[in-house]
N, C-alpha and C positions, 0 to 999 in steps of 0.2 A: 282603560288602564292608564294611568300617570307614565310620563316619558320617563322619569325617576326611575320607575318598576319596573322597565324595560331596558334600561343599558344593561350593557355586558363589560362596561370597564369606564374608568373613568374619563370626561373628557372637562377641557377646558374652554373658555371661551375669552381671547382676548379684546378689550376692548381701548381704542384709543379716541378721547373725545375733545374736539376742538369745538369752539375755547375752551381751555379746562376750567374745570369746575369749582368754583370756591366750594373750601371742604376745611373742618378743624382740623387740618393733618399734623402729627408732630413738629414737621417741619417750618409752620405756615405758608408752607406755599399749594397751588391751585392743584387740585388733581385733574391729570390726565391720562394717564392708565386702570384701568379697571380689568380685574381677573378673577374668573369666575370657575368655579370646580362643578362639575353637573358628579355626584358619585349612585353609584346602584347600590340598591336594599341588598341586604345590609351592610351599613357602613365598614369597614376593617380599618385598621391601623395602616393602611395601605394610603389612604386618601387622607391622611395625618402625615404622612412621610411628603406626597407630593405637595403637600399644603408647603410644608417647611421649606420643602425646596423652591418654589416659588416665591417665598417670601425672601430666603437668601440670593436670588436672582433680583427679586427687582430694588434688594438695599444697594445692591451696586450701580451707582453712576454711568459707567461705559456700559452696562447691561441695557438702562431706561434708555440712551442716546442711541444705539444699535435700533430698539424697536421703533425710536421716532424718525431714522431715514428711511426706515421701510416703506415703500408705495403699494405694495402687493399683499396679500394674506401671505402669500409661498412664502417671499421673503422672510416674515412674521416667523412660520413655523422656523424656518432654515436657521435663523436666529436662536430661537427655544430651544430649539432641539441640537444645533452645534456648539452651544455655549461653553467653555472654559469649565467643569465641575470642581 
């Protein structure tokens, strides 16, 4: 059975890639964060809301610079998960 068919809730996966990546991003500048939604069948309005939320987190500047001093995964979560809503 697909890992998809098997969660129980959503989960994320951050990713931070050095050197960042040339990418057409609005901005023109390189990407180096990448965030990833794993959601379980079937989809809800659930894994819509946290999408949103996620995207309004990483339009903030002090947000993207918070996850680039991070040296640890913990950090990373401590970060996500205490952030200013």
């Amino acid at each position: 059975m697909p890992v998809w068919k098997r969660l129980e809730r959503i989960r994320l996966l951050y990713l931070r890639v050095v050197p960042a990546l040339a990418f057409d991003s609005p901005d023109g500048e390189p990407v180096s964060d990448i965030m990833a939604l794993m959601v379980p069948a079937p989809a809800t309005q659930e894994h819509l809301d946290v999408l949103a939320h996620v995207a309004s987190l990483f339009s903030e500047k002090a947000f993207r610079k918070a996850l680039h001093k991070c040296e640890q995964p913990g950090q990373v979560m401590e970060v996500i998960a205490n952030w200013p809503h």
